[in-house]
Backbone as JSON, one array per atom type, in Angstrom:
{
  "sequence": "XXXXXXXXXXXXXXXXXXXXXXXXXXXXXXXXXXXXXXXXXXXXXXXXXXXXXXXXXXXXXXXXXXXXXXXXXXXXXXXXXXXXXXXXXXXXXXXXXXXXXXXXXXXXXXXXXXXXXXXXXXXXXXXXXXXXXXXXXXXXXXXXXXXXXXXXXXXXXXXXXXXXXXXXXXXXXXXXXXXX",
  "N": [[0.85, -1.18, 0.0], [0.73, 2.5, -0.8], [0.5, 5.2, 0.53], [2.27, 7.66, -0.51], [3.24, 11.03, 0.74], [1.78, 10.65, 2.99], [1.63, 9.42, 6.59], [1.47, 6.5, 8.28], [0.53, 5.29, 11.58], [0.07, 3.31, 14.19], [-0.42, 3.21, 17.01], [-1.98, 1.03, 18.91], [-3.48, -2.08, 19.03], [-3.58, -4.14, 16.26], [-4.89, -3.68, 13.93], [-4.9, -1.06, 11.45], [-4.43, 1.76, 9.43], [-5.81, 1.18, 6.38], [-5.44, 0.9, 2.51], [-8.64, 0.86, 0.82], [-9.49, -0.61, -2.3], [-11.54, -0.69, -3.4], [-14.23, 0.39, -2.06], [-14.57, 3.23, -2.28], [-14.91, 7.0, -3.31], [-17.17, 6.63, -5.78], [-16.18, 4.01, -6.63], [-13.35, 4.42, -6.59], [-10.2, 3.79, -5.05], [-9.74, 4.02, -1.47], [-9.04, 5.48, 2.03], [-9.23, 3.79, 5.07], [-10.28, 2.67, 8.17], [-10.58, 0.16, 10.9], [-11.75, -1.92, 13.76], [-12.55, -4.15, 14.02], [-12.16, -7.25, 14.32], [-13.44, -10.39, 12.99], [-15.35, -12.91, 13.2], [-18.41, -14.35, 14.5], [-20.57, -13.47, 16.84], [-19.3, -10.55, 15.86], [-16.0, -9.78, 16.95], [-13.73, -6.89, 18.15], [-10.82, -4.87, 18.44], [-8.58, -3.49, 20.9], [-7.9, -0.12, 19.63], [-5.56, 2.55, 18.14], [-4.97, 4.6, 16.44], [-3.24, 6.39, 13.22], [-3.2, 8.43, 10.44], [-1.5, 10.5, 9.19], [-0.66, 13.34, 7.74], [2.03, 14.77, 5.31], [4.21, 17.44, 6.35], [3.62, 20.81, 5.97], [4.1, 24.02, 4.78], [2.91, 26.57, 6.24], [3.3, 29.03, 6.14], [3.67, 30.35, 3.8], [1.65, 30.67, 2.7], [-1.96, 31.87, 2.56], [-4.95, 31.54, 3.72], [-6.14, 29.02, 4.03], [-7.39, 25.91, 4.19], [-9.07, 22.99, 4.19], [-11.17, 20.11, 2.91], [-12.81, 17.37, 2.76], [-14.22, 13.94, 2.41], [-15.94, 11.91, 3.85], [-17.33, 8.46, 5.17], [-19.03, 6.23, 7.4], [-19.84, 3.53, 8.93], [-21.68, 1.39, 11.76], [-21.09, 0.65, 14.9], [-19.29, 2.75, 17.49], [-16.19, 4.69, 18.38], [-16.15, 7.79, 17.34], [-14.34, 9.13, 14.45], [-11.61, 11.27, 14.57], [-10.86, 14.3, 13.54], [-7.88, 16.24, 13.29], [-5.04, 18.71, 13.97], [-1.72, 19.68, 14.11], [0.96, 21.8, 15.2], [3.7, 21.22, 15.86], [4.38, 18.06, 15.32], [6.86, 16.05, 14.91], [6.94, 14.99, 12.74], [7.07, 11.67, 12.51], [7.63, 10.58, 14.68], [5.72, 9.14, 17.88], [2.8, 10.44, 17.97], [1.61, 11.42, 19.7], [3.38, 12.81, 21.28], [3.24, 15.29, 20.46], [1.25, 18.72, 19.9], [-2.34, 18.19, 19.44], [-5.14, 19.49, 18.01], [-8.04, 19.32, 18.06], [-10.38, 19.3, 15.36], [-13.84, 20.45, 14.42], [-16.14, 18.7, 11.83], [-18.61, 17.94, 9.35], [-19.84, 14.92, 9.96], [-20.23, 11.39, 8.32], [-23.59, 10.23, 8.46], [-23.51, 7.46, 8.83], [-24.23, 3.85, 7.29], [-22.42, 3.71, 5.34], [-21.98, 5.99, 4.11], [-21.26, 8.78, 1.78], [-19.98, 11.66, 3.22], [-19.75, 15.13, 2.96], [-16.91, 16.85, 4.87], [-17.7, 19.42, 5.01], [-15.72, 23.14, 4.48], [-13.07, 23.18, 6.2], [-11.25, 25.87, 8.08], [-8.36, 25.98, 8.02], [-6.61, 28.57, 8.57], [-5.52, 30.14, 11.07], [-3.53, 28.35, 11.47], [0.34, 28.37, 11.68], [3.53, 27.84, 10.07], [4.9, 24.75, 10.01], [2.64, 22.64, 9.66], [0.68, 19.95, 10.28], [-1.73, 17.99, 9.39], [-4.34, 15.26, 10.95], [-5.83, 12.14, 10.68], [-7.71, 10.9, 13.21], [-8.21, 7.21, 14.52], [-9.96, 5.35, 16.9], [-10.56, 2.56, 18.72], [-12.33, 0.31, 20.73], [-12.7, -3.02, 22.39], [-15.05, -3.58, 22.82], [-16.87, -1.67, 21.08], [-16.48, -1.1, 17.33], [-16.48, 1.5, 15.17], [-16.61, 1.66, 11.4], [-14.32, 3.44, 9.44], [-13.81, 5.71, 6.71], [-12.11, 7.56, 4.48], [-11.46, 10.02, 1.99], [-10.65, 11.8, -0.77], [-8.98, 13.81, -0.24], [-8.37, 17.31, 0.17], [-6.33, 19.83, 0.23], [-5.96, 23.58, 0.45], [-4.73, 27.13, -0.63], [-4.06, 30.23, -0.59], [-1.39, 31.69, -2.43], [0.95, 33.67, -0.32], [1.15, 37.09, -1.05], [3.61, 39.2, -1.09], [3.32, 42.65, -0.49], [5.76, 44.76, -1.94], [7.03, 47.8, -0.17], [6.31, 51.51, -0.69], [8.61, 53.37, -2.72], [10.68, 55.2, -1.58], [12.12, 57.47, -2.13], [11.56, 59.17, -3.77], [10.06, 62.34, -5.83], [9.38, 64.79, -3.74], [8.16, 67.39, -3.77], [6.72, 67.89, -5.98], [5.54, 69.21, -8.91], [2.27, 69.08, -10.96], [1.24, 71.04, -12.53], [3.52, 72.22, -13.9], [5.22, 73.0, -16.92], [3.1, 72.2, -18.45], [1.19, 71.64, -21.2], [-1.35, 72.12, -23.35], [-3.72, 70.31, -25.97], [-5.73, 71.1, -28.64], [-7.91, 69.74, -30.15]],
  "CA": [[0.0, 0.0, 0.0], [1.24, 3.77, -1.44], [0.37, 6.33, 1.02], [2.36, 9.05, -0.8], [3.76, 11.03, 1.73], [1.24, 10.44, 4.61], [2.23, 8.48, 7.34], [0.38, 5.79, 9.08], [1.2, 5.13, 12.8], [-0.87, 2.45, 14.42], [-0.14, 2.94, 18.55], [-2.49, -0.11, 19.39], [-3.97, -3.32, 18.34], [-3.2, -5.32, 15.0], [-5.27, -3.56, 12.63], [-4.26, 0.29, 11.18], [-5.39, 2.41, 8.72], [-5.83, 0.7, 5.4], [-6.26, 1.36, 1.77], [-9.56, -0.07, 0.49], [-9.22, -0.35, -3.37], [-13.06, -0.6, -3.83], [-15.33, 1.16, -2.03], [-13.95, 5.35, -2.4], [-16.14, 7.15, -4.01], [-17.07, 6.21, -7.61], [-15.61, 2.84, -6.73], [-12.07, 4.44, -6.71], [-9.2, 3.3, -3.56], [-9.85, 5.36, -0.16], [-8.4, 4.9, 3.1], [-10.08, 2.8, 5.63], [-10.08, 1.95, 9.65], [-11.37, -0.6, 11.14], [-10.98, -2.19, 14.94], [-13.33, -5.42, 13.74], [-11.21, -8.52, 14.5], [-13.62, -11.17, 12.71], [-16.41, -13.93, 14.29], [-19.96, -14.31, 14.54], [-20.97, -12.03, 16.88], [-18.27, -9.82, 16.04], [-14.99, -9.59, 17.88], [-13.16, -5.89, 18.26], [-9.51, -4.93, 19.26], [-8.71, -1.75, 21.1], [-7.41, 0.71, 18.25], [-4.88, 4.14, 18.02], [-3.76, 4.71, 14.36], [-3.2, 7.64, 12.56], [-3.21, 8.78, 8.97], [-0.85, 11.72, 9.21], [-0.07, 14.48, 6.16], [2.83, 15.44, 5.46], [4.9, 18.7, 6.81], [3.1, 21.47, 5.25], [4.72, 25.15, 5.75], [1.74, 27.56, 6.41], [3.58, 30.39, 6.02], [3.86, 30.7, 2.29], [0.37, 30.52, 2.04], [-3.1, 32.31, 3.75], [-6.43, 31.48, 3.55], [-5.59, 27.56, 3.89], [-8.46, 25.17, 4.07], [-9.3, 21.4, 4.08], [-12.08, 19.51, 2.47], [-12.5, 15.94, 2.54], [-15.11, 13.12, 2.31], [-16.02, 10.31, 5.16], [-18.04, 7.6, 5.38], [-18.58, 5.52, 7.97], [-20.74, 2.52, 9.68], [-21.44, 0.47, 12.72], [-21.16, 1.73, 16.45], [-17.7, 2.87, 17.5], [-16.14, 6.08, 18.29], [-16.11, 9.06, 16.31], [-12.93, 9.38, 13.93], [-11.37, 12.69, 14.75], [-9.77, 15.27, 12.69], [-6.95, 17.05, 14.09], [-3.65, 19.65, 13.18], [-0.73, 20.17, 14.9], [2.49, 22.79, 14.75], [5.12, 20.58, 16.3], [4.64, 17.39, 15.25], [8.03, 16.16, 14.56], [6.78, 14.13, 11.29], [7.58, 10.5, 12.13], [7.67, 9.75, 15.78], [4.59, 9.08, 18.02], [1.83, 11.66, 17.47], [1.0, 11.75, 21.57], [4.72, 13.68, 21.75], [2.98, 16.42, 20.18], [0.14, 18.86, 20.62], [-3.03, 18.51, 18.53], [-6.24, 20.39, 18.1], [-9.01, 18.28, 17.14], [-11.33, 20.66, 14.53], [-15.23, 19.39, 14.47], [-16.82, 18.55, 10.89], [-19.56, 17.43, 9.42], [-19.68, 13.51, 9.81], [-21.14, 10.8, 7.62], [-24.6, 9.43, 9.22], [-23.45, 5.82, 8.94], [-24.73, 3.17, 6.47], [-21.58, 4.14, 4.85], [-23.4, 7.26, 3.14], [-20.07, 9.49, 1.91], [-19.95, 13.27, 2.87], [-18.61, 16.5, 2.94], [-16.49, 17.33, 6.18], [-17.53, 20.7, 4.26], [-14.67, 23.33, 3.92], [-12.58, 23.34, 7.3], [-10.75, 26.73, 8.33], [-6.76, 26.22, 9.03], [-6.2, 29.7, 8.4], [-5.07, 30.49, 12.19], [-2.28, 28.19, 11.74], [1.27, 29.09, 10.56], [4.4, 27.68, 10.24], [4.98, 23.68, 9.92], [1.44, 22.04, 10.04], [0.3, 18.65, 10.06], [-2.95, 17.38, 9.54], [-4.27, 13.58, 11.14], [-6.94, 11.48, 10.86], [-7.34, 9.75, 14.26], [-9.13, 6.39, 14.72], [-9.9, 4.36, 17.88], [-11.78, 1.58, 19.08], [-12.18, -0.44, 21.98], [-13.24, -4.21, 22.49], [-16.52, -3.43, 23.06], [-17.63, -1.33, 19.96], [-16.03, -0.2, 16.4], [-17.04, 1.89, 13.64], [-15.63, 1.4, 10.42], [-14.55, 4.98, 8.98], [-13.45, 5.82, 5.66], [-12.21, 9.13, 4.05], [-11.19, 10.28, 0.58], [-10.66, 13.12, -1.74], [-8.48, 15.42, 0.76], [-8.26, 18.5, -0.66], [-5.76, 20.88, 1.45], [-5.83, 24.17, -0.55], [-4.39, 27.94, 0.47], [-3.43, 31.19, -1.57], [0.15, 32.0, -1.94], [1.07, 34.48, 0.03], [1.49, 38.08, -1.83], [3.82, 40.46, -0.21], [3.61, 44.19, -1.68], [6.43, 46.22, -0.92], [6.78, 48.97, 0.63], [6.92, 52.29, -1.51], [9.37, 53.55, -2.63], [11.3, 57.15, -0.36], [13.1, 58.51, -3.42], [10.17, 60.02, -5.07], [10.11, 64.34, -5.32], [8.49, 65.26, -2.29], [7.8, 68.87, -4.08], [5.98, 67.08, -7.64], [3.9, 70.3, -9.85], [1.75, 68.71, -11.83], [0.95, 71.71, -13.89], [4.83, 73.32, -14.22], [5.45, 72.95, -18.25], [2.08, 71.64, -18.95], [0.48, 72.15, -22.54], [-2.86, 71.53, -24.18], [-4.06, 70.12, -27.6], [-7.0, 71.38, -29.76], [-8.6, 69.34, -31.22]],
  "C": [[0.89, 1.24, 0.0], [0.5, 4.31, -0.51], [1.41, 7.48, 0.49], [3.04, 9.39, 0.12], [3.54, 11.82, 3.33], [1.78, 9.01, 5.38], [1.0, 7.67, 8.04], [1.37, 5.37, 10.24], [-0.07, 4.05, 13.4], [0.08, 2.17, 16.42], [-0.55, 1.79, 19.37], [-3.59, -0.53, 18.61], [-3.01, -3.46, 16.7], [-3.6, -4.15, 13.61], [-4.81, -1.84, 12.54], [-4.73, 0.46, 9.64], [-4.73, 1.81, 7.13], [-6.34, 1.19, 4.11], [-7.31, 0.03, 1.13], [-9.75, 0.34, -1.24], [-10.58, -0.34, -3.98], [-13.7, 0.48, -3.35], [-15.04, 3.06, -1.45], [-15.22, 5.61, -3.45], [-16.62, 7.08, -5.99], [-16.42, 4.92, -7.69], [-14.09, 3.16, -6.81], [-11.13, 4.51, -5.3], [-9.79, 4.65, -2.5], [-8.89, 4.58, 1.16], [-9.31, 4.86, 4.32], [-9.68, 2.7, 7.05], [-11.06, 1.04, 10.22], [-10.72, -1.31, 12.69], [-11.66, -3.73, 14.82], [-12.13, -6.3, 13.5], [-11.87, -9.89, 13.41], [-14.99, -11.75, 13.67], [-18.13, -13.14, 14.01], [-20.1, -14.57, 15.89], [-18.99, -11.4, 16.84], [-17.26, -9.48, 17.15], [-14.24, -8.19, 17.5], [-11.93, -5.84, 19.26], [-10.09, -3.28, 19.63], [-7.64, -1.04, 19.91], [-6.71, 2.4, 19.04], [-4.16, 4.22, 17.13], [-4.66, 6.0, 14.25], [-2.74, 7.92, 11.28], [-2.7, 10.44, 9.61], [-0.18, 11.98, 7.66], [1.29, 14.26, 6.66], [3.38, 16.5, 5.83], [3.65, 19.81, 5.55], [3.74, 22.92, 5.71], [3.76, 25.88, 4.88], [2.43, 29.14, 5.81], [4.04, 31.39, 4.63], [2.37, 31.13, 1.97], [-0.53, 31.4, 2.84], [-4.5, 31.45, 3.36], [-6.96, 29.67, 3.15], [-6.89, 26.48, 4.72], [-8.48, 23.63, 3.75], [-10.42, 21.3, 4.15], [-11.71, 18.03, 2.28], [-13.61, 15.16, 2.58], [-15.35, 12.22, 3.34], [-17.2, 9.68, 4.99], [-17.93, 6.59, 6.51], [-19.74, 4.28, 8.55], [-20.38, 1.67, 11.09], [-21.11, 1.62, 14.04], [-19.87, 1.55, 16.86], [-17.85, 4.51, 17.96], [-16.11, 6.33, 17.24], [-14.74, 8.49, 15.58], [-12.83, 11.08, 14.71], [-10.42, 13.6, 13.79], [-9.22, 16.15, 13.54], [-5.51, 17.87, 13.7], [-3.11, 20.15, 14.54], [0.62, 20.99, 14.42], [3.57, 22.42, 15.43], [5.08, 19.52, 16.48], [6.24, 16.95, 15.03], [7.72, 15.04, 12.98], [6.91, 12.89, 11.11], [7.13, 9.71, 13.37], [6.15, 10.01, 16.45], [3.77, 10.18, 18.37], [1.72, 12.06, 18.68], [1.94, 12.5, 22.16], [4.77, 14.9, 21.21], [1.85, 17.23, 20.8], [-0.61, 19.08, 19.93], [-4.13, 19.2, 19.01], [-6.95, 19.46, 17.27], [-10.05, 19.35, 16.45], [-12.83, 19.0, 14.45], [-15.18, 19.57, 12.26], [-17.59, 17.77, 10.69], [-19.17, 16.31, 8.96], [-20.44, 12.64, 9.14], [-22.02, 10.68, 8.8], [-24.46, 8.2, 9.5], [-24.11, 5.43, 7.24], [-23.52, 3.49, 5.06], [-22.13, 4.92, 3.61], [-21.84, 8.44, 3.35], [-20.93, 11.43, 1.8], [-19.61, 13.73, 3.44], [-18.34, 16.69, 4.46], [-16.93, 19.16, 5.48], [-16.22, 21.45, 4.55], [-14.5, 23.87, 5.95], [-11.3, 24.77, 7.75], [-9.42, 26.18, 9.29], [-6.15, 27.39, 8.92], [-5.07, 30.25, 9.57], [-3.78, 29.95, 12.15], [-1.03, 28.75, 10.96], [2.56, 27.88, 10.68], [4.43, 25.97, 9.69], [3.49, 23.4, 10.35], [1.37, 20.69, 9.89], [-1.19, 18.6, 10.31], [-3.34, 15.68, 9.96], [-5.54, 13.24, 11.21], [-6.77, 10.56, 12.04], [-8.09, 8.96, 14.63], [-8.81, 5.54, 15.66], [-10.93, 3.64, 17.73], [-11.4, 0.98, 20.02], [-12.9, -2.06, 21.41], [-14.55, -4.44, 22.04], [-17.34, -3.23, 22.12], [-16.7, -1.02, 19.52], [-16.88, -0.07, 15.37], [-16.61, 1.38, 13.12], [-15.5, 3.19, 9.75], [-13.45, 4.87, 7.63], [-13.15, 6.92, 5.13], [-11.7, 9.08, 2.33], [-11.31, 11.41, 0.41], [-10.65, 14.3, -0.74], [-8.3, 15.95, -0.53], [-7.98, 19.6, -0.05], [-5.08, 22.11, 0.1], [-5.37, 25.89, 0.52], [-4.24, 28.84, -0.82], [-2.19, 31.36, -1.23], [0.08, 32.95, -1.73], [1.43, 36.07, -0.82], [1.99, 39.14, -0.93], [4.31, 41.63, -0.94], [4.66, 44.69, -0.56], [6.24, 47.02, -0.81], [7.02, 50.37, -0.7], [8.07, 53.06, -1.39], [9.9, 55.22, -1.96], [11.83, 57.66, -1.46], [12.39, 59.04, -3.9], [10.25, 61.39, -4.61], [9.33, 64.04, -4.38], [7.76, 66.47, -2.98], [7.33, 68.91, -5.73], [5.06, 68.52, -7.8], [3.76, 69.9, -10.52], [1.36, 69.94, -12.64], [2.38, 72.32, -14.77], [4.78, 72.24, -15.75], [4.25, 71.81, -18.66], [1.34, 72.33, -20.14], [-0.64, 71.03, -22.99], [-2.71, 71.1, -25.63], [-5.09, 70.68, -27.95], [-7.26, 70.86, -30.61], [-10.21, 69.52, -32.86]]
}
């Protein structure tokens, strides 16, 4: 499996965040969690994996935004979306400090939709974005996402004007008309 260059971290149990080459939307690959072990009645591990972005540096950019898709089914926790400014990019995510942001969540019945458009504007500097999925014994969802879409304007910095200009400018001194 190609994750590109997000990271997957899987802190506990067996299973960790997977790509599912079927069911994305339009039938095309997404990435998948799941804490379901198998058996009739269903058996569940306890779960802490993470689908982490890559480094992103905020500070080129403004007006920086994330959109993405989820689906999910079955009783479980939430997934959580979350961004941090000192991850260190590799080692375990809990040695940082995140901010979990709300969005809107599928209903279940694995019914895909819009986290609509999420405001990272506030942050600056090195960012990371994570998808974070648990589960316990007891109960798991299954959660599914697709078609990130982390977008920003590049930054535009006007300089300053310029001090050399006359100070003492006459717009009329040697001014002439036409007749037409």
């Amino acid at each position: 499996v190609s994750w590109g260059d997000w990271t997957v971290i899987s802190l506990l149990g067996d299973n960790e965040w997977d790509r599912d080459n079927t069911y994305g939307i339009g039938g095309t690959p997404c990435a998948s969690a799941t804490g379901y072990t198998g058996g009739s009645p269903p058996t569940y591990e306890d779960s802490d994996d993470w689908l982490i972005s890559p480094a992103m540096n905020f500070d080129d950019y403004e007006n920086e935004k994330i959109q993405f898709f989820n689906a999910q089914n079955y009783t479980g926790p939430d997934m959580e979306f979350k961004v941090s400014t000192n991850y260190d990019g590799g080692g375990n995510p809990n040695s940082a400090t995140w901010t979990s942001l709300s969005f809107a969540m599928s209903p279940g019945s694995f019914t895909w939709t819009s986290s609509g458009e999420i405001d990272l504007s506030t942050y600056n500097g090195t960012v990371h974005v994570a998808f974070h999925f648990t589960s316990t014994t007891a109960a798991s969802a299954t959660w599914e996402v697709d078609d990130i879409v982390i977008s920003g304007e590049e930054e535009y910095v006007v300089e300053p004007e310029p001090t050399n200009y006359p100070t003492n400018f006459d717009a009329s001194a040697g001014a002439s008309s036409i007749d037409l």
